[in-house]
Backbone as CSV, one residue per row, in Angstrom:
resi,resn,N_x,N_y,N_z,CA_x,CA_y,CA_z,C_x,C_y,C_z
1,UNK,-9.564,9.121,-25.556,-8.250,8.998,-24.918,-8.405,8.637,-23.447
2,UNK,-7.611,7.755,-22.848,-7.515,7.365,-21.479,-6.867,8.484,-20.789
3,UNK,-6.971,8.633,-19.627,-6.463,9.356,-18.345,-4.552,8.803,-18.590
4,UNK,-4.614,7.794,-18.954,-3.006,6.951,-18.620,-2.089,7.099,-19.737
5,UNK,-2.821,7.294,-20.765,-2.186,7.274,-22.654,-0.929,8.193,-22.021
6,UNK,-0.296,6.903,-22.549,1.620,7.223,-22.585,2.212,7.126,-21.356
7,UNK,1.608,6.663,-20.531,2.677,6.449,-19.177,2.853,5.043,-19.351
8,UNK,3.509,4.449,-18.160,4.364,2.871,-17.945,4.235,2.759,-16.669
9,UNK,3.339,1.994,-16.468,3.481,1.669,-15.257,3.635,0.255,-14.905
10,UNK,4.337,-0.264,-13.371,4.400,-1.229,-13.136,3.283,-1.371,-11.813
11,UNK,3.104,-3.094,-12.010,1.872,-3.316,-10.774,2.502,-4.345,-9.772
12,UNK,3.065,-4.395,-8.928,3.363,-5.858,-8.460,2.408,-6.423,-7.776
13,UNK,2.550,-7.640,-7.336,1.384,-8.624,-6.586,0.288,-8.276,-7.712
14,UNK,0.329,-8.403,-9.147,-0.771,-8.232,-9.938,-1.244,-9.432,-10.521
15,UNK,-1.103,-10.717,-9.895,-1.482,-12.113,-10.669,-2.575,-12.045,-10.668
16,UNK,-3.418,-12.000,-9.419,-5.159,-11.452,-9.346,-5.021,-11.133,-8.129
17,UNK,-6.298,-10.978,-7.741,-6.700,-10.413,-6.345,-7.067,-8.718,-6.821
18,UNK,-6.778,-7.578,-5.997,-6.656,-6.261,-6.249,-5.720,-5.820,-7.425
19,UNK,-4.499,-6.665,-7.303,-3.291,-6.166,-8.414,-3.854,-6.427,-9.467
20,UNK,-4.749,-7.073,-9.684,-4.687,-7.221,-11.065,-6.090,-6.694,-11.074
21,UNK,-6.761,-6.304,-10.764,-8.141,-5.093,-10.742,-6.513,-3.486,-11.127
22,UNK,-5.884,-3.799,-10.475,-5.492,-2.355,-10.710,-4.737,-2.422,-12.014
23,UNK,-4.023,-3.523,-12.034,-3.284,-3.380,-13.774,-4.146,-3.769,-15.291
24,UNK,-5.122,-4.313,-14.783,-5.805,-3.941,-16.130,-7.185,-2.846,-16.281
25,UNK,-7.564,-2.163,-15.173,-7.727,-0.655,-15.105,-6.913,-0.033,-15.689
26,UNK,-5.732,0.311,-15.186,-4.799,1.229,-15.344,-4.479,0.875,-16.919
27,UNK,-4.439,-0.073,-17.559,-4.405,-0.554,-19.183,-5.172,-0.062,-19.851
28,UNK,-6.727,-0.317,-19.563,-7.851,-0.018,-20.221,-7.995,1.809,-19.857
29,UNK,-7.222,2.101,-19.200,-7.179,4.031,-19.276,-5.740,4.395,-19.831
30,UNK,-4.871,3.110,-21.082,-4.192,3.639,-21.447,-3.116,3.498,-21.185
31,UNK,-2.473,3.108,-20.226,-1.284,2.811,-19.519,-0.743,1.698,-20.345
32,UNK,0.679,0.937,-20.421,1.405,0.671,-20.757,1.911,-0.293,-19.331
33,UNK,1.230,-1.358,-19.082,1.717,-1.847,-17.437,2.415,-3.149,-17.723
34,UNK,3.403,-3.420,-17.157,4.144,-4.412,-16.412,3.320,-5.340,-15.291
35,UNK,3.000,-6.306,-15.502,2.458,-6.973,-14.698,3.583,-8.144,-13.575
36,UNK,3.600,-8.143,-12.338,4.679,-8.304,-11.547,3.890,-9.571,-10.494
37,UNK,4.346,-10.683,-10.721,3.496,-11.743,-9.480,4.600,-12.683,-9.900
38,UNK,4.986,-13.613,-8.595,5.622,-14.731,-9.117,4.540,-15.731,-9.079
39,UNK,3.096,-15.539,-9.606,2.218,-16.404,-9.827,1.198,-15.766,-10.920
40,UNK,0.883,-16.345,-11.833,-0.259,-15.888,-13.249,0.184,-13.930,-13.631
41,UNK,1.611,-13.847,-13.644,1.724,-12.616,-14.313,1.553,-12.833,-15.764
42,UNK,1.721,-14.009,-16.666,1.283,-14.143,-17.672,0.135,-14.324,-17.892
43,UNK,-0.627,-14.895,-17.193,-2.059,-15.101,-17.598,-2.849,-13.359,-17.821
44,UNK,-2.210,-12.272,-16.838,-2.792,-11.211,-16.747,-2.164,-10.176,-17.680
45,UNK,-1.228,-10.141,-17.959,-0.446,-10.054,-19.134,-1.118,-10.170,-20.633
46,UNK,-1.224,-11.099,-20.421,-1.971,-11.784,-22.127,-2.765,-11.352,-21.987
47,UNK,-3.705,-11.231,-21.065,-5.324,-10.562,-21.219,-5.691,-9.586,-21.814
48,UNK,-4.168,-8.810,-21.079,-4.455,-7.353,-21.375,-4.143,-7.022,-23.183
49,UNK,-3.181,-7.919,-23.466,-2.776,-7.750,-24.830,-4.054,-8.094,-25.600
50,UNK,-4.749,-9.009,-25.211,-5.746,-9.623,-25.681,-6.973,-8.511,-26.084
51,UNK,-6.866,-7.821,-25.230,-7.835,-6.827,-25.587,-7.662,-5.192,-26.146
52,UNK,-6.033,-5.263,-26.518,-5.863,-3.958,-27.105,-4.906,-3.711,-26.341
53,UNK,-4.715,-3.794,-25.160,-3.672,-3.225,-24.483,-1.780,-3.585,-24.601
54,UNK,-1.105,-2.801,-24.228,0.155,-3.832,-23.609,0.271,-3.766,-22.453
55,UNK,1.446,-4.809,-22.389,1.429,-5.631,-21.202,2.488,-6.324,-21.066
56,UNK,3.091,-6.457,-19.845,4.653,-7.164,-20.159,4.577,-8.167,-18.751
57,UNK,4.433,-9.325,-18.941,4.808,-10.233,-17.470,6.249,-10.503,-17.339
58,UNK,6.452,-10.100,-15.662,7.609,-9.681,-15.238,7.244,-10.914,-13.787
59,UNK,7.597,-12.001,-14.205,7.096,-12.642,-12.625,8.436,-13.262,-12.116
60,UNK,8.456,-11.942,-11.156,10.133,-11.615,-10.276,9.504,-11.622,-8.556
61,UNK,10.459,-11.643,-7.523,9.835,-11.467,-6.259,10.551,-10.584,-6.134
62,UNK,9.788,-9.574,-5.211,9.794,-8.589,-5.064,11.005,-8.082,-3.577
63,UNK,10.499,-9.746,-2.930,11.222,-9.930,-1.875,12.663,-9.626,-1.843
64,UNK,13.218,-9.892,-3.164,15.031,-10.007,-3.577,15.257,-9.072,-4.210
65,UNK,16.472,-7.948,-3.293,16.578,-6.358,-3.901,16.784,-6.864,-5.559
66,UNK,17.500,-7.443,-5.666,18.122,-7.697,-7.511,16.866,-7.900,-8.166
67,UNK,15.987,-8.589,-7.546,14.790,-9.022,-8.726,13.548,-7.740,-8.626
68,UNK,13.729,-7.129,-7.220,12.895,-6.101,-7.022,13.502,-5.072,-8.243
69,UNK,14.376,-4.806,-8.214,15.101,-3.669,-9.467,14.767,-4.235,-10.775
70,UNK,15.102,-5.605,-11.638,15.078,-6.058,-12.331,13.000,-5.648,-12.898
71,UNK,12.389,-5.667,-11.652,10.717,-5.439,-12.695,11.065,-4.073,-12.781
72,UNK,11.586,-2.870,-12.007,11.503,-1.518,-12.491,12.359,-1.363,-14.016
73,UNK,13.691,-1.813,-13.720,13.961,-1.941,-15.474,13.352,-2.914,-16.195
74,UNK,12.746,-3.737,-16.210,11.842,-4.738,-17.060,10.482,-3.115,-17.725
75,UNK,10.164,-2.548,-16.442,9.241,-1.583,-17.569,10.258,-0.322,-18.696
76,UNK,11.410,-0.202,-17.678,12.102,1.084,-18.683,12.373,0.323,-19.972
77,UNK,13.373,-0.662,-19.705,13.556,-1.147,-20.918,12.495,-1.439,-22.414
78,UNK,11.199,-1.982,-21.629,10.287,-2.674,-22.816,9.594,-1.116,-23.127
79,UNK,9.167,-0.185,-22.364,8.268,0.839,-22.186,8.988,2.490,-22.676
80,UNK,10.568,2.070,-22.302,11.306,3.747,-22.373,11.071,4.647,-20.943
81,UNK,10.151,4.399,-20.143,10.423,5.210,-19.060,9.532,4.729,-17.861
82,UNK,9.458,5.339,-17.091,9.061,4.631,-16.107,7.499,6.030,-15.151
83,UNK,6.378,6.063,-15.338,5.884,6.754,-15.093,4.765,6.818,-13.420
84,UNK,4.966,5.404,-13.270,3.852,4.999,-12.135,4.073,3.381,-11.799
85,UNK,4.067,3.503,-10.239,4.520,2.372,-9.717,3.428,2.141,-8.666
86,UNK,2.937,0.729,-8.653,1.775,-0.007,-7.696,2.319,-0.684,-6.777
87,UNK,2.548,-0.939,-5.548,3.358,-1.220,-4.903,2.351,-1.756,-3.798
88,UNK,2.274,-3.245,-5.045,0.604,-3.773,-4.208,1.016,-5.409,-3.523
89,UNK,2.255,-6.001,-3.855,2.642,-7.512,-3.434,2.252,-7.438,-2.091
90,UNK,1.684,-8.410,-1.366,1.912,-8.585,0.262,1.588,-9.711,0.233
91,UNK,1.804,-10.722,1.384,1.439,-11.474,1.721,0.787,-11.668,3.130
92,UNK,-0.387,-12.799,3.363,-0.750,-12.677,5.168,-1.023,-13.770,5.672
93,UNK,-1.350,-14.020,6.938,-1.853,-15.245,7.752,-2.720,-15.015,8.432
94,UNK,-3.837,-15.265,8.692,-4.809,-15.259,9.608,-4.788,-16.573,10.848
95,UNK,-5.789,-15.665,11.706,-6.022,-17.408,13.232,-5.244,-17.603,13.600
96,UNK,-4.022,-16.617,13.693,-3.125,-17.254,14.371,-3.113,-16.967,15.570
97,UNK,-3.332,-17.440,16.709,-3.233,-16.605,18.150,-1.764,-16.126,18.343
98,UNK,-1.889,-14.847,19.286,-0.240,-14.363,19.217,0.693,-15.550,19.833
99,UNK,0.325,-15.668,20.316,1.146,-17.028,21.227,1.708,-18.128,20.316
100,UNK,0.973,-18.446,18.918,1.526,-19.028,18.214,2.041,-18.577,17.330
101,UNK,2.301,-17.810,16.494,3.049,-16.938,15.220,4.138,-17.354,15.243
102,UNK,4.086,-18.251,14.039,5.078,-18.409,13.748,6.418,-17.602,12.790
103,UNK,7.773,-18.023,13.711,8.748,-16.714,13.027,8.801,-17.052,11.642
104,UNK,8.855,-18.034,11.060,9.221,-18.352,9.467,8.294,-17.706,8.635
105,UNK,7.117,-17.631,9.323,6.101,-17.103,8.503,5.990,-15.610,8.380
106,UNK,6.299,-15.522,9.726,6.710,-13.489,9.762,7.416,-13.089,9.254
107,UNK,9.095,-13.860,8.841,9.745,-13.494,8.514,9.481,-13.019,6.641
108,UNK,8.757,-14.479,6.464,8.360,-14.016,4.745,7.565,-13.025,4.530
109,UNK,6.729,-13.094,5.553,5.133,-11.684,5.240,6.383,-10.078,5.263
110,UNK,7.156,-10.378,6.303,8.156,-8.818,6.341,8.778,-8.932,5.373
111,UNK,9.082,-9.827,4.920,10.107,-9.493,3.300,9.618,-9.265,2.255
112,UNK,7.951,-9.861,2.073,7.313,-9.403,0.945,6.477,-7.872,1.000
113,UNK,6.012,-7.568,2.306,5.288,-6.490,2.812,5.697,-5.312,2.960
114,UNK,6.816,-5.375,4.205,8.053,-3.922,3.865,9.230,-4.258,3.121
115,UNK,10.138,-5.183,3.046,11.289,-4.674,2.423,10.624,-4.780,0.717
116,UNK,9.744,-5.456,0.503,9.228,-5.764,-0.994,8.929,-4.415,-1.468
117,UNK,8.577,-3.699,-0.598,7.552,-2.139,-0.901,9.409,-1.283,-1.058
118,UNK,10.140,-1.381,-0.128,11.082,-0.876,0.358,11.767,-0.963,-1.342
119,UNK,12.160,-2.036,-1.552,12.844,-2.280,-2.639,12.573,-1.980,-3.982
120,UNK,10.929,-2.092,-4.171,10.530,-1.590,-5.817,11.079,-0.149,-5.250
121,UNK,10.084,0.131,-4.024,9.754,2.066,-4.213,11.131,2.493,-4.211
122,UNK,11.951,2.295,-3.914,13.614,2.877,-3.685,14.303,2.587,-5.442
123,UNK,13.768,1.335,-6.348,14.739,1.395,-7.595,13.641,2.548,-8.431
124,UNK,12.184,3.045,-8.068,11.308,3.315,-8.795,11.691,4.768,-8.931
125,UNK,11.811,5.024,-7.763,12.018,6.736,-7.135,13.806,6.996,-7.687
126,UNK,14.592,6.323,-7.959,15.855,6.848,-8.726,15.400,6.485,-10.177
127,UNK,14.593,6.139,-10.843,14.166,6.554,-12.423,13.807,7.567,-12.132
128,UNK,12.158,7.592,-11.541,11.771,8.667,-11.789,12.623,10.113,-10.707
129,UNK,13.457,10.071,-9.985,13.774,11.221,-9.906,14.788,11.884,-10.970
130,UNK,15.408,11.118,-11.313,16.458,11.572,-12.965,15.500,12.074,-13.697
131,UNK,14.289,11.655,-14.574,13.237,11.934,-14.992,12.663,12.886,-14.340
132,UNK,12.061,13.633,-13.293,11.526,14.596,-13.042,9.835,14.355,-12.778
133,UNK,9.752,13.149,-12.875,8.642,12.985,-12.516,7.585,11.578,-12.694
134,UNK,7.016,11.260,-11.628,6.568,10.111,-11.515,5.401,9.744,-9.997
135,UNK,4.825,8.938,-10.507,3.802,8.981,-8.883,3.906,7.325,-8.433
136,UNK,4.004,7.023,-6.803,4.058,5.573,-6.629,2.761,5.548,-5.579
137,UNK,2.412,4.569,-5.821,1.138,4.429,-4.571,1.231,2.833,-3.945
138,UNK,1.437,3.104,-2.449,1.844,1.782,-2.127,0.609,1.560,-1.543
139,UNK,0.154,-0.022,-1.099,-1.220,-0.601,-0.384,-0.770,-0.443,0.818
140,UNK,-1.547,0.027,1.566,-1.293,-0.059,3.250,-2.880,-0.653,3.400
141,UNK,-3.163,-0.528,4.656,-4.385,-1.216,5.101,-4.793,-0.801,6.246
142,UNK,-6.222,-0.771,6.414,-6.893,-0.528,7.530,-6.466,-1.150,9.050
143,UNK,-5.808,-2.105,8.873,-5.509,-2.951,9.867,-3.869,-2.428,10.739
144,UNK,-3.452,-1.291,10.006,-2.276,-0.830,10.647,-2.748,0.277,11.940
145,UNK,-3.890,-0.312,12.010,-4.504,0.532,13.319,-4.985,-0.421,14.141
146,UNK,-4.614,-1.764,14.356,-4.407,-2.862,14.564,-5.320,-4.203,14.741
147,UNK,-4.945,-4.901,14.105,-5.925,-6.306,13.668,-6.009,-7.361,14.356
148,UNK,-7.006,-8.176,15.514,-6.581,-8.662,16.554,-6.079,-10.343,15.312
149,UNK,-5.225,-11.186,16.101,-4.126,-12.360,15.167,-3.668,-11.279,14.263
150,UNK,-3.446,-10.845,13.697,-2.533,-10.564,12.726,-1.819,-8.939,12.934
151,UNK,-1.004,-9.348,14.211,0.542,-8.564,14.453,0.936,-8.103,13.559
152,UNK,2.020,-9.455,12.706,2.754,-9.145,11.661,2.389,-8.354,10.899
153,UNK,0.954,-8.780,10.134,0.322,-8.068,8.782,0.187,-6.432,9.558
154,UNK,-0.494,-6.133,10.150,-0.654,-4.819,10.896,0.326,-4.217,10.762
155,UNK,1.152,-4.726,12.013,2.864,-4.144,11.658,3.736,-3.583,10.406
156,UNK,3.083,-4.826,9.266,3.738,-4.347,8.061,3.082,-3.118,7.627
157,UNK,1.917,-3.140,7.536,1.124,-1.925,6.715,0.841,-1.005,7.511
158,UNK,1.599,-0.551,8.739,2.106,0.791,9.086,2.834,0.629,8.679
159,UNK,4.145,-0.130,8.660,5.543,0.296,8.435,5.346,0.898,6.560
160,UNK,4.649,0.577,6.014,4.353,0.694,4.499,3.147,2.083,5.054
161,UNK,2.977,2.782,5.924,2.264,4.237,5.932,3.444,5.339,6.228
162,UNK,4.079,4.487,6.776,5.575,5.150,7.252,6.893,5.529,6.209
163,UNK,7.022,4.621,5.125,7.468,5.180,4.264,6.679,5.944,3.068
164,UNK,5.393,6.162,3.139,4.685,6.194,2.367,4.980,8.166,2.628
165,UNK,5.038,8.102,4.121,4.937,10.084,4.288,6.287,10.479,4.283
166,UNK,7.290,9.337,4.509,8.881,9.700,4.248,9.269,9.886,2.606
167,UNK,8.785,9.212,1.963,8.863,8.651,0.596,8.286,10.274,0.356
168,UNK,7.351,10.554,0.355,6.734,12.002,-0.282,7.238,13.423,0.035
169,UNK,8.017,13.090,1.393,8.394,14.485,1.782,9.733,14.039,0.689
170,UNK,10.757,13.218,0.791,12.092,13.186,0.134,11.500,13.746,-1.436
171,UNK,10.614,13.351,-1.988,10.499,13.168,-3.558,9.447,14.690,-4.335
172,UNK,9.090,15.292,-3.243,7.526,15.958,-3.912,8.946,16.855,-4.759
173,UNK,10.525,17.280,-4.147,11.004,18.467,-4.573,11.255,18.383,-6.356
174,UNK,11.497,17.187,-6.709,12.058,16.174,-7.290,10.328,15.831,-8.487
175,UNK,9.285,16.376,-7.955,8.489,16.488,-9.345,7.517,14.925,-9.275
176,UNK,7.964,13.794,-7.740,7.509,12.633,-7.536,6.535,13.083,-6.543
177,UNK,5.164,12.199,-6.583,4.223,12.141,-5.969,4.178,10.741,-4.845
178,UNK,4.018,10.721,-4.025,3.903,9.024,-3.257,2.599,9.147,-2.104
179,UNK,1.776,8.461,-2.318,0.619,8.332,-1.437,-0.013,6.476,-1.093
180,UNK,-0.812,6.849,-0.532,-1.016,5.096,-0.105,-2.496,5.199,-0.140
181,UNK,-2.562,4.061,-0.156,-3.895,3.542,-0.171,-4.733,2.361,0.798
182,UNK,-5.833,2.650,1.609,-6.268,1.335,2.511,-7.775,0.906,1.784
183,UNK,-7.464,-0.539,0.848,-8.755,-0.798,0.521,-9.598,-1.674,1.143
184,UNK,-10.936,-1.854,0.833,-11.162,-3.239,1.574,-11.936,-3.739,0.289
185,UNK,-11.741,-4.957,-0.097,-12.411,-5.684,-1.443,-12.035,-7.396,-0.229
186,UNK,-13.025,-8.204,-1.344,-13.139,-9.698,-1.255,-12.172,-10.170,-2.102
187,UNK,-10.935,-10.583,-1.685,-10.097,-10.667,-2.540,-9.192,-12.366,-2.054
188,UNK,-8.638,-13.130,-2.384,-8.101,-14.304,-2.349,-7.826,-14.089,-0.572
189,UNK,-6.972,-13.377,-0.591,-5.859,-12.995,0.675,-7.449,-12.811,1.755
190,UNK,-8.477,-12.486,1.077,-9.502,-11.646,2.483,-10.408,-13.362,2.641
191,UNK,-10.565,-13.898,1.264,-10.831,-14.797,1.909,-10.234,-15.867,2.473
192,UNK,-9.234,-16.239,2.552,-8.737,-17.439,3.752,-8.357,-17.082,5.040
193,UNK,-9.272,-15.438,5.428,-9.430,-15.176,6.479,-10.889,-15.478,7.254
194,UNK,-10.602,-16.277,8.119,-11.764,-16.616,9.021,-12.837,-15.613,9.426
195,UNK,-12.315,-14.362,9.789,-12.920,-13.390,9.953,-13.362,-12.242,8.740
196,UNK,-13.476,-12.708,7.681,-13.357,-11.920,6.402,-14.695,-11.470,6.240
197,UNK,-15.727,-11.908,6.622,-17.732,-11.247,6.649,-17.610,-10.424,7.802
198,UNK,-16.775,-10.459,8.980,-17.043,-9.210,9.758,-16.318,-7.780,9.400
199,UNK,-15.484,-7.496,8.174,-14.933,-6.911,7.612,-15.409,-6.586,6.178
200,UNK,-15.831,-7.382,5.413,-15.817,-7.265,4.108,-17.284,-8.171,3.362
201,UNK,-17.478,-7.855,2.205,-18.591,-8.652,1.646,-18.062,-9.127,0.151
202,UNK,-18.496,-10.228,-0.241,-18.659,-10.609,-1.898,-19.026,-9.713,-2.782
203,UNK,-19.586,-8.206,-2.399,-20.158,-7.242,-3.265,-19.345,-6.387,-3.615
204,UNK,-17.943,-6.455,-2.141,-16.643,-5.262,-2.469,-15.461,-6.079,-3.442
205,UNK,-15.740,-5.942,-4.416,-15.026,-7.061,-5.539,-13.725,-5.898,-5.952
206,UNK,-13.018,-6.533,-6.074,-11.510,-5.984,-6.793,-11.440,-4.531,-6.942
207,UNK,-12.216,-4.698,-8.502,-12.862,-4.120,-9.659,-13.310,-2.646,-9.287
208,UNK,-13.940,-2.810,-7.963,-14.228,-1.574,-7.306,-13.227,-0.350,-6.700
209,UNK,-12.053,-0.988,-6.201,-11.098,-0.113,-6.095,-10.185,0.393,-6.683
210,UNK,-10.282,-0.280,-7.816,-8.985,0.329,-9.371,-9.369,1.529,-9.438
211,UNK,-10.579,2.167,-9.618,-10.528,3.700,-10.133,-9.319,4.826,-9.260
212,UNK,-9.038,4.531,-7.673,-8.813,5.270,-7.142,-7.708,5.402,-7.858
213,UNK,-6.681,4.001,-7.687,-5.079,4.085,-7.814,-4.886,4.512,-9.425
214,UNK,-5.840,4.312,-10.409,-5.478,4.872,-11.544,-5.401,6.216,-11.408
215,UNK,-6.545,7.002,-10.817,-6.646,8.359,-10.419,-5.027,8.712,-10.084
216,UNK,-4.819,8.047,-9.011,-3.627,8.660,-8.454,-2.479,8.235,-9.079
217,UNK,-2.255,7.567,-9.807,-1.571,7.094,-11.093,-1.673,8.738,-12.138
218,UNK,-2.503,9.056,-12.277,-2.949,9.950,-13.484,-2.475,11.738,-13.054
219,UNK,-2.627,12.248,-14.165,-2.350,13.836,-14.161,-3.055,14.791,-13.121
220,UNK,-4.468,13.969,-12.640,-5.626,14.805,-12.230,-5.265,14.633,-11.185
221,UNK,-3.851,13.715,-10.230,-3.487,14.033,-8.734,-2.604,14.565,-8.756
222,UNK,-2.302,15.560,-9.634,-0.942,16.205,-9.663,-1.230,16.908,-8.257
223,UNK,-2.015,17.664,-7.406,-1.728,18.103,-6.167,-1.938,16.900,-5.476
224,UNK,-2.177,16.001,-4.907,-2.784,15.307,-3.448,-0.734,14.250,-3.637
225,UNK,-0.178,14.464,-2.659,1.014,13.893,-2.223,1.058,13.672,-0.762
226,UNK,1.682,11.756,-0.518,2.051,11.598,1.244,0.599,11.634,2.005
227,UNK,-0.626,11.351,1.320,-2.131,11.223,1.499,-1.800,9.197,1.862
228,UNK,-2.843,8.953,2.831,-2.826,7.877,2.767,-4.772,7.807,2.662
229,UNK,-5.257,7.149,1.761,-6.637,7.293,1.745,-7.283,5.936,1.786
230,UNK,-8.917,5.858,2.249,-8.811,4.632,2.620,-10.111,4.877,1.950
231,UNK,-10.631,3.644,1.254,-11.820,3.356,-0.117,-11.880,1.821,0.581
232,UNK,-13.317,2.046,1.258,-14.039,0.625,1.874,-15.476,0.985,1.498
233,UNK,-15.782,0.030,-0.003,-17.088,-0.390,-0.406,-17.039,0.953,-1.066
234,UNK,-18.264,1.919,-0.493,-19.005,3.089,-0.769,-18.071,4.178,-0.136
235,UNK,-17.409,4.064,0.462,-16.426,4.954,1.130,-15.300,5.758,1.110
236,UNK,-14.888,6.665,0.534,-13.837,7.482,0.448,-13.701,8.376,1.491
237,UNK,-12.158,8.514,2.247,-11.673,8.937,2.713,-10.230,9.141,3.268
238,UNK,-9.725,10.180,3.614,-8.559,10.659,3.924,-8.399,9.748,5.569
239,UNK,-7.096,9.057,5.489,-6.961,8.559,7.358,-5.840,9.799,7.527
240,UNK,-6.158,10.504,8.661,-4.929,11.202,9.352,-3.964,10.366,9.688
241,UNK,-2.766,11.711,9.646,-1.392,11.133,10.295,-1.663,11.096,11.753
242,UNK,-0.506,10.589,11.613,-0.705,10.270,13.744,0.265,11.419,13.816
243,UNK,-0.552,11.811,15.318,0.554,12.721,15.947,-0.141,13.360,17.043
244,UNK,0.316,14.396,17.794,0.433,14.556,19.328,-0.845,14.859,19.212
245,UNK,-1.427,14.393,20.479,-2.702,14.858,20.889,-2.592,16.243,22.151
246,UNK,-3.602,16.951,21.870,-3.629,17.568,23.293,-4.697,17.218,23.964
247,UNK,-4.316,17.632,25.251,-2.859,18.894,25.859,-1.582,18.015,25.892
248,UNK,-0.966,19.187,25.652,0.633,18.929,25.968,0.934,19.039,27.178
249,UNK,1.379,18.629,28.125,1.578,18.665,30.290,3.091,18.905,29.730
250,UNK,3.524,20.126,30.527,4.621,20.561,30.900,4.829,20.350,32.330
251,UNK,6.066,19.935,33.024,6.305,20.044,33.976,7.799,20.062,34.491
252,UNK,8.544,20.523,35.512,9.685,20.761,35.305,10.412,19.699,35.680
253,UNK,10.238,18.822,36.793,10.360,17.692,36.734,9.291,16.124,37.119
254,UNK,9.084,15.706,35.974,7.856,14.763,36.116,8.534,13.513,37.488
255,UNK,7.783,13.014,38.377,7.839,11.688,38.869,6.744,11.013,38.666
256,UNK,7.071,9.845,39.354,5.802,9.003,39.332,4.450,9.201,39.441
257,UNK,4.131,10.231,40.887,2.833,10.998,40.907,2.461,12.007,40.511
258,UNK,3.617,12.776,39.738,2.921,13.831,39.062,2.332,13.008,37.626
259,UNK,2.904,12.295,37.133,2.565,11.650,35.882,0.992,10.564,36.294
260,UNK,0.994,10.020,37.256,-0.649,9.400,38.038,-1.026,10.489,37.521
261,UNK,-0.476,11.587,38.283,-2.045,12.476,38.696,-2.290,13.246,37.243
262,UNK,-1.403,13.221,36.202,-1.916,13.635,34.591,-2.893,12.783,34.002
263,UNK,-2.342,11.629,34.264,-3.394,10.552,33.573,-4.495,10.608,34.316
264,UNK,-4.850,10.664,35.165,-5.831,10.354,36.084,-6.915,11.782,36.137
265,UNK,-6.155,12.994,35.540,-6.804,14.409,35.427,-6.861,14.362,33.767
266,UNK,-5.800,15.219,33.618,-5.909,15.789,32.578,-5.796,15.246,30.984
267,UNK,-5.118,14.053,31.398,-5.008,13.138,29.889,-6.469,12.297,29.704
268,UNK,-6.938,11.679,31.241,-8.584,11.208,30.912,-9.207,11.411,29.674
269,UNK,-9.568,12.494,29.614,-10.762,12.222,28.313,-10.262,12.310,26.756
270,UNK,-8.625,12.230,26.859,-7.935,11.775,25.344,-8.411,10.282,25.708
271,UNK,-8.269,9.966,26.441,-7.948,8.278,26.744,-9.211,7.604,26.563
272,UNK,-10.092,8.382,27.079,-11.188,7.752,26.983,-12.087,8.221,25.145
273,UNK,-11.627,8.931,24.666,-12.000,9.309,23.586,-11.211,8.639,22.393
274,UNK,-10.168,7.725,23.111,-9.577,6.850,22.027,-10.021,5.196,22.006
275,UNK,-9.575,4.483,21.767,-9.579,3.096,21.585,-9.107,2.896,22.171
276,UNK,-10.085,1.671,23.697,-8.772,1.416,24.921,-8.633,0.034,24.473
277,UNK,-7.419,-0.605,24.793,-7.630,-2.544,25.084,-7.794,-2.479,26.411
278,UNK,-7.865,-1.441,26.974,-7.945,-2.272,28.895,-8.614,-3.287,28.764
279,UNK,-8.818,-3.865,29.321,-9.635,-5.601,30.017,-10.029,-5.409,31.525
């Protein structure tokens, strides 16, 4: 028996690349997946049927609330319920110097990146909260701690860590799990990045990071919720939330030189113990 036998899950951005390392994992442990790309969701689809599994191609964008809803009922309907949601579509651009970024292009990477995530995880989380229970795991990325050219992409995958700990506090009461994930694999998207060997190798293939999200797909994460974890190569680990560093400086009323003379004393060695861009 698989870890997945009898759940439904949907994968979006699963034509290939990672999505589709994760939807035919998540098949071959049993699952019941919806495959979601407006590019080769059939090809990945059939595969899976091909080898025992089911499989339903659903190639909707994710970008358009109506079609974003339409793959969550595309699994209730064919499947009966809705048990686990991959919330893997993004799109990116590399080389771009900031100076040039273009808006048309930002504008699509934000519609497929957050509102795309925004839109499955919001029709996913009213099944499964009627139901009582369900787990979503959205892709965030290492780079939301910031990626020099790529603003946008960065930008998006915090904003996708950000609903990821909102999403879990609203849902854990409700019997839903939501956590994220930062992988690094050689994947289509990593390579038509210029900089993709100072990050990544041909050895971190897809294939390698499916175990996690099935895991967290599965019964055996019934505790870990609002985790954002990051699996690069050989690597597992938990990324902390952000939040206040100490010391905390009280003062009754700050000016200009009392605030110098914090930075310049007492905030120093946060500052220097973090990541500066000074120049």
């Amino acid at each position: 028996m698989g870890i997945l036998d009898g759940k439904a899950i949907v994968v979006t951005g699963a034509g290939r690349g990672l999505g589709r390392a994760y939807a035919e994992h998540a098949a071959a442990a049993g699952a019941a997946v919806v495959v979601n790309d407006v590019h080769g969701a059939e090809e990945v689809a059939s595969g899976i049927r091909e080898t025992g599994g089911r499989a339903l191609a659903s190639p909707r964008s994710v970008a358009d609330p109506g079609q974003a809803a339409a793959v969550i009922d595309d699994c209730v309907r064919e499947f009966g319920a809705l048990d686990g949601l991959v919330n893997n579509a993004a799109v990116s651009y590399h080389a771009a110097p900031w100076e040039d970024d273009d808006p048309a292009r930002t504008r699509a990477l934000v519609e497929v990146n957050i509102l795309g995530t925004f839109y499955c995880g919001t029709a996913a989380a009213k099944v499964m909260h009627a139901q009582g229970r369900g787990a979503i795991v959205n892709a965030g990325s290492g780079s939301m701690l910031g990626q020099g050219r790529a603003a946008a992409y960065s930008a998006s995958k915090g904003a996708v860590a950000s609903m990821t700990f909102s999403w879990a506090a609203d849902l854990a009461p409700h019997g839903v799990r939501v956590n994220g994930i930062c992988p690094r694999a050689w994947t289509p998207m990593m390579e038509a990045d210029p900089n993709a060997a100072l990050r990544s190798n041909r050895d971190e293939t897809p294939d390698r990071m499916a175990p996690l999200v099935t895991y967290l797909l599965s019964d055996l994460a019934a505790g870990v919720n609002g985790q954002l974890v990051r699996f690069a190569g050989d690597k597992l680990h938990i990324v902390r939330h952000a939040g206040i560093k100490e010391p905390v400086l009280s003062h009754e009323t700050w000016t200009v030189d009392t605030i110098a003379a914090a930075f310049d004393k007492d905030l120093t060695p946060e500052i220097r113990s973090a990541k500066n861009w000074a120049v």
